[in-house]
C-alpha positions in Angstrom: -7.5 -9.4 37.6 -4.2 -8.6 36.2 -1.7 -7.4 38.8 -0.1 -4.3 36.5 3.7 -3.2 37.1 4.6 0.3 37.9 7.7 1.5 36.6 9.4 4.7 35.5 11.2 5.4 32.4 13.7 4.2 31.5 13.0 1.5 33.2 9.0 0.8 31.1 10.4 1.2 28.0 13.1 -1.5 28.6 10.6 -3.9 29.8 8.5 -3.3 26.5 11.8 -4.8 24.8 10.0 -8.2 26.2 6.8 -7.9 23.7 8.5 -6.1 21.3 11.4 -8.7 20.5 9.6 -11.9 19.8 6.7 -9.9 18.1 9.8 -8.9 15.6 11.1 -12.2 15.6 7.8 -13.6 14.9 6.8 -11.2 11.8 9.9 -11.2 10.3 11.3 -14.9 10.8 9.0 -17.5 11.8 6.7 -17.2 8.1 9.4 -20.0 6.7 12.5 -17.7 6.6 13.5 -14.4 5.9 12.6 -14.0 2.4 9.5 -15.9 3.0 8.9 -13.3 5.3 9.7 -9.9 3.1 7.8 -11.5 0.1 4.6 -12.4 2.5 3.9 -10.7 5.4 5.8 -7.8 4.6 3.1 -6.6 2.1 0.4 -7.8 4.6 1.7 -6.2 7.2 1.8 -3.1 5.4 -1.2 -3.0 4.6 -2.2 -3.8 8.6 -0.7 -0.8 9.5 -3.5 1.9 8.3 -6.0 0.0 10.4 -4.0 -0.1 13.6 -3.6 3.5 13.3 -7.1 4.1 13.2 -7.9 1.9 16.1 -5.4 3.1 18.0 -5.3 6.8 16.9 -8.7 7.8 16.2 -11.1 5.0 17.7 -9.0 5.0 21.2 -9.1 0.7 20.8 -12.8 0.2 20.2 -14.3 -2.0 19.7 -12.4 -3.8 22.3 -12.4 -1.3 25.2 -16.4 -2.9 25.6 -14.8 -5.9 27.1 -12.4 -6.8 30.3 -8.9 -6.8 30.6 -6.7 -7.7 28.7 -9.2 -9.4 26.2 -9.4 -5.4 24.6 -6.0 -5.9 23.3 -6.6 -9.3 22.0 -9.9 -8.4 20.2 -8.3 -5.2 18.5 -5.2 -6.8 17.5 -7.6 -9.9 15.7 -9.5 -6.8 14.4 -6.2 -5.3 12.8 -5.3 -8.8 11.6 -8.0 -9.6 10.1 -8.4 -6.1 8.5 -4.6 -6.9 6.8 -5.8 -9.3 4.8 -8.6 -8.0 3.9 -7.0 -4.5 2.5 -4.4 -6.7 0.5 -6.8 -8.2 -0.9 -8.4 -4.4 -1.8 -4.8 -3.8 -2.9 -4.1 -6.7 -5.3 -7.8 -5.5 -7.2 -6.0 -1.9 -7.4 -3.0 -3.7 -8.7 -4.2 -6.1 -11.0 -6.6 -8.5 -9.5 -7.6 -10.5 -6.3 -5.4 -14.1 -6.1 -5.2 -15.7 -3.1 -2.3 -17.6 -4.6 -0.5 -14.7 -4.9 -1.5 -14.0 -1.2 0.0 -16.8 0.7 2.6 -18.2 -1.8 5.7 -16.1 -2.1 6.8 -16.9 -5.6 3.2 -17.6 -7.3 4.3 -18.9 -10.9 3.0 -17.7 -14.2 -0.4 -15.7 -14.7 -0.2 -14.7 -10.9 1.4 -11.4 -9.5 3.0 -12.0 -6.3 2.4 -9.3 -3.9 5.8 -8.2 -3.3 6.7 -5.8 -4.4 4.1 -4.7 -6.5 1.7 -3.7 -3.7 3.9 -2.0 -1.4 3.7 1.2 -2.8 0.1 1.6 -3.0 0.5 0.1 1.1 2.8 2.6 1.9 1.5 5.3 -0.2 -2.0 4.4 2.2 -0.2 4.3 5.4 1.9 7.9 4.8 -1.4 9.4 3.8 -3.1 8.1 7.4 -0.3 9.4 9.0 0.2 12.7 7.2 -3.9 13.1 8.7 -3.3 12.0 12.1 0.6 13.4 12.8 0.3 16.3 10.8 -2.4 17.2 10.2 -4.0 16.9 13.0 -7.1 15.0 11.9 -8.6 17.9 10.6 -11.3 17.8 8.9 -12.9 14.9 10.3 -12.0 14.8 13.7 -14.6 16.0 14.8 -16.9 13.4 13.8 -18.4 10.6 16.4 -15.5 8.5 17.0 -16.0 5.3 14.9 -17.4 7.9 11.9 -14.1 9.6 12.2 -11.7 6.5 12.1 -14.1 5.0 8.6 -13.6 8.3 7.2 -10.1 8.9 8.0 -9.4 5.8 6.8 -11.3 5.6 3.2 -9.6 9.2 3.0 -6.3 7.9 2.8 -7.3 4.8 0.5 -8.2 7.4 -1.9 -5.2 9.1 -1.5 -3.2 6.5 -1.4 -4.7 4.9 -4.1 -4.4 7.9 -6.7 -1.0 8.4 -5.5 -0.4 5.0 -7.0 -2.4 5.1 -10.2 -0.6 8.7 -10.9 2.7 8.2 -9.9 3.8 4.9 -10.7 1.2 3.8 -13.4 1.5 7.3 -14.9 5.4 6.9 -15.1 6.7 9.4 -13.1 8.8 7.5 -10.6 9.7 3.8 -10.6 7.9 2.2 -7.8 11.1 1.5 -5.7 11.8 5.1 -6.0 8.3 5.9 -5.2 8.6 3.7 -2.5 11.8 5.5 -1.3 10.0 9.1 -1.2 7.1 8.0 1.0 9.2 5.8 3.3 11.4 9.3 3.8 8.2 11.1 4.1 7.7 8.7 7.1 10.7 9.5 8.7 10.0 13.2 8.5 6.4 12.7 10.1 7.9 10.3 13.3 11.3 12.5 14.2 8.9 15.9 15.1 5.9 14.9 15.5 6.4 11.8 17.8 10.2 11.6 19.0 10.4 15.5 19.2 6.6 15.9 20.9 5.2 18.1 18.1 8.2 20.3 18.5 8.7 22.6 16.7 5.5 22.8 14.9 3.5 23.2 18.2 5.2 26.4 19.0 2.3 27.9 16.2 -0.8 28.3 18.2 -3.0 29.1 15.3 -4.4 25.6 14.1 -4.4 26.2 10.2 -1.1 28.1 10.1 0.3 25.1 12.2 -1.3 22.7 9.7 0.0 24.3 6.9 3.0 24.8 8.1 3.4 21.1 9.4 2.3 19.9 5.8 5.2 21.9 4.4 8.3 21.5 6.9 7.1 17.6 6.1 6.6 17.2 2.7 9.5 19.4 1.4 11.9 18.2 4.0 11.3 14.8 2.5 11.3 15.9 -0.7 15.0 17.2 -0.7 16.0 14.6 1.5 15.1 12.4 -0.9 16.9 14.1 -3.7 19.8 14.7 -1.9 19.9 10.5 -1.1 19.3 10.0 -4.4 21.4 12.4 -6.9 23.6 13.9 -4.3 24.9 10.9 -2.7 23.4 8.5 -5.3 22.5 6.0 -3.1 19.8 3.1 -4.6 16.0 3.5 -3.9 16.5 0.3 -1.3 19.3 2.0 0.3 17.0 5.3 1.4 14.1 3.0 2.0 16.0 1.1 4.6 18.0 3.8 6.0 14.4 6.1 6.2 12.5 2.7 7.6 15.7 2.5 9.9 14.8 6.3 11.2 11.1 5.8 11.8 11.7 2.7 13.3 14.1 4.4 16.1 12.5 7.6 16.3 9.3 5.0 17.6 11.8 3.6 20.0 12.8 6.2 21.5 9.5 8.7 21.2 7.0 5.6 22.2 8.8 2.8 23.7 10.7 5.6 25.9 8.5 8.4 26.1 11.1 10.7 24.9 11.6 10.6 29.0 14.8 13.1 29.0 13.0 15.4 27.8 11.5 15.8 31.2 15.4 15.6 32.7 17.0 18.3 30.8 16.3 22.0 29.8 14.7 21.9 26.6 17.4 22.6 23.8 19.9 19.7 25.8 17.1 17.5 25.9 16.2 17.9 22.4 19.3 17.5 21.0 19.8 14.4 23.2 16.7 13.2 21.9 17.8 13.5 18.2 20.8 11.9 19.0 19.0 9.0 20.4 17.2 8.6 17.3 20.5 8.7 15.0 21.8 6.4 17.3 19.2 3.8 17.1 19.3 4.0 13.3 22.7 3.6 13.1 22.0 0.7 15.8 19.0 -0.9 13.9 20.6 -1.1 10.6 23.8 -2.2 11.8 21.8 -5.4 13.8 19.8 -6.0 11.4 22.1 -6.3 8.5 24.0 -8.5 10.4 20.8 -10.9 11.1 20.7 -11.7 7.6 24.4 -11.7 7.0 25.3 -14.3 4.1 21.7 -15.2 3.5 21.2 -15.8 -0.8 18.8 -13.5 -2.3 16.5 -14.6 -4.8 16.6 -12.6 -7.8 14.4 -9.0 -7.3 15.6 -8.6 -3.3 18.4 -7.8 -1.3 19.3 -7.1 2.6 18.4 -3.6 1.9 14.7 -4.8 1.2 14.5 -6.8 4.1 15.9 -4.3 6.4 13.7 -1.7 5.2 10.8 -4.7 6.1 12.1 -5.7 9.5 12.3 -2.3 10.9 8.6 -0.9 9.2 6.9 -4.2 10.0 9.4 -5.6 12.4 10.0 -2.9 14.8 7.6 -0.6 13.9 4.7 -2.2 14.0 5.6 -4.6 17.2 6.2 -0.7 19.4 2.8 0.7 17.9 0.9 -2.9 19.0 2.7 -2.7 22.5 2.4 1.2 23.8 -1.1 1.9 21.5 -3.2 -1.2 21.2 -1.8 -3.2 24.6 -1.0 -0.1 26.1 2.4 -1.5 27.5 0.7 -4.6 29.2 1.8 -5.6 31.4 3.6 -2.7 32.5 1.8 0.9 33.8 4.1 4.0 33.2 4.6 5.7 36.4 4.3 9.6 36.5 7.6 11.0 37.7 7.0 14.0 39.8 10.9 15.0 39.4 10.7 16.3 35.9 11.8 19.6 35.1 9.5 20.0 31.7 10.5 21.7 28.5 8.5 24.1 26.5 4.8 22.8 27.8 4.1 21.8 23.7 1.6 18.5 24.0 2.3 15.9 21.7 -0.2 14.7 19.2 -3.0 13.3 20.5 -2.6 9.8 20.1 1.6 9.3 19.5 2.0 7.3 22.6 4.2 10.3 24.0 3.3 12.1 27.2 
């Protein structure tokens, strides 16, 4: 049996740093490079990302919570991977057609559509959508199915989604797909800072459930709307710029609101410790672009991507994904989170079920 190491915050989320790292370094380097990387396992990856929500959001990691140990973590993270593949596949018949050239080869050739970038945003436009339900929503209305009914549905509800985004939006002409791409990844960042850095605040402060849907869906969606706009017009900054920026910001609010628990929350009175909170998260944008722009410093583009696109990559896929495997599916392995009993609370809202935040 696995001996399991108590320790406080800060102190747990630092040790997570140990999985987290070389996961990153695995996704986002060891594929052959990192443009092999971006063009490859970026849109897989993606496309992984609806399914580890659901196992870890709405199923509660079954199937593998039926066997021992640490094997749970191993079977559901097989599961996801497995799953990723499978749903690019889905996506390149949405797209265009199934090629599995196109699936493991990063520049296919003639009569084959490589799968970055023209997947991602029917991938990201899928993964907003399932957390849109879960964050914001609150998984209403099919919550309150049997558990593995629930995740199936929740799921095929955001393909749909997701998929009609697509097919409107970008096949209909309305927004280029970068820009497309942009919105959604902005939309992400919106969903992350409240609803997981921030504890729900302060959309939890409405106790009625549909006002505090509603609400949610609007504070979300507009915010991101004229964020967007503002990016794009105001400052004029390129759709890769606001997609690696807004990748940058879900990436640290995850850090600080999974990895760390959002822990001085529980230190200060509640307006010091959220605004310490969302100075944390500005921080580690600031910190995880900087870095990250400076891990592919002087690297040669091929034509179609820059360091923005990687960036925006390494942090979504990189980062993101490595903190959701580590706090959701291995549940911080080996490291338990020890309740502190010195904690001075803040406004008693819960977080989301499911965010990783206590």
């Amino acid at each position: 049996m696995t001996h399991h190491i108590r320790l406080r915050q800060p102190a747990a989320g630092a040790a997570g740093l140990l999985f987290v790292l070389p996961v990153f370094l695995v996704l986002v380097f060891a594929a052959g490079g990192a443009e092999t990387a971006l063009r490859v396992v970026g849109p897989v990856a993606t496309f992984g990302l609806p399914t580890v929500a659901m196992i870890a959001f709405w199923w509660d990691d079954w199937p593998g919570t039926g066997l021992p140990g640490e094997w749970s973590a191993v079977t559901d993270t097989v599961m996801a991977l497995v799953a990723a593949v499978l749903f690019t596949l889905l996506g390149q018949a949405v797209i265009d057609r199934v090629d599995v050239t196109a699936l493991v080869h990063p520049y296919p050739g003639p009569g084959h559509t490589a799968i970055w970038p023209a997947t991602l945003p029917l991938a990201a436009g899928v993964f907003t959508a399932m957390l849109q339900l879960t964050l914001v929503g609150e998984g209403f209305p099919v919550r309150h199915l049997p558990r593995a009914a629930a995740g199936v549905t929740a799921l095929t509800l955001c393909w749909v989604v997701g998929a009609a985004g697509y097919l409107l939006v970008v096949r209909g002409h309305l927004m280029e797909p970068g820009a497309y791409g942009a919105w959604l990844t902005v939309i992400g960042a919106w969903q992350v800072v409240p609803y997981v850095a921030l504890r729900g605040w302060p959309i939890t402060l409405i106790r009625r459930p549909h006002l505090r849907r509603l609400t949610g869906n609007l504070v979300v969606l507009g915010g991101a709307s004229l964020t967007y706009l503002v990016a794009r017009h105001g400052a004029a900054w390129p759709a890769t710029r606001i997609t690696a920026i807004a990748g940058c910001a879900v990436a640290g609010s995850l850090l600080v609101g999974m990895l760390f628990d959002s822990w001085i929350l529980d230190r200060l009175r509640p307006a010091s410790g959220r605004a310490t909170v969302l100075g944390a998260v500005v921080s580690a944008t600031a910190v995880i672009y900087g870095l990250l722009r400076l891990c592919v410093a002087g690297h040669v583009w091929r034509p179609g991507a820059n360091t923005d696109d990687w960036i925006a990559f390494a942090a979504l896929n990189g980062i993101g994904l490595a903190i959701i495997l580590h706090v959701a599916i291995w549940h911080r392995w080996p490291v338990t989170v020890a309740e502190d009993k010195q904690t001075r609370g803040t406004d008693g809202a819960a977080a989301p079920a499911g965010t990783g935040a206590n």
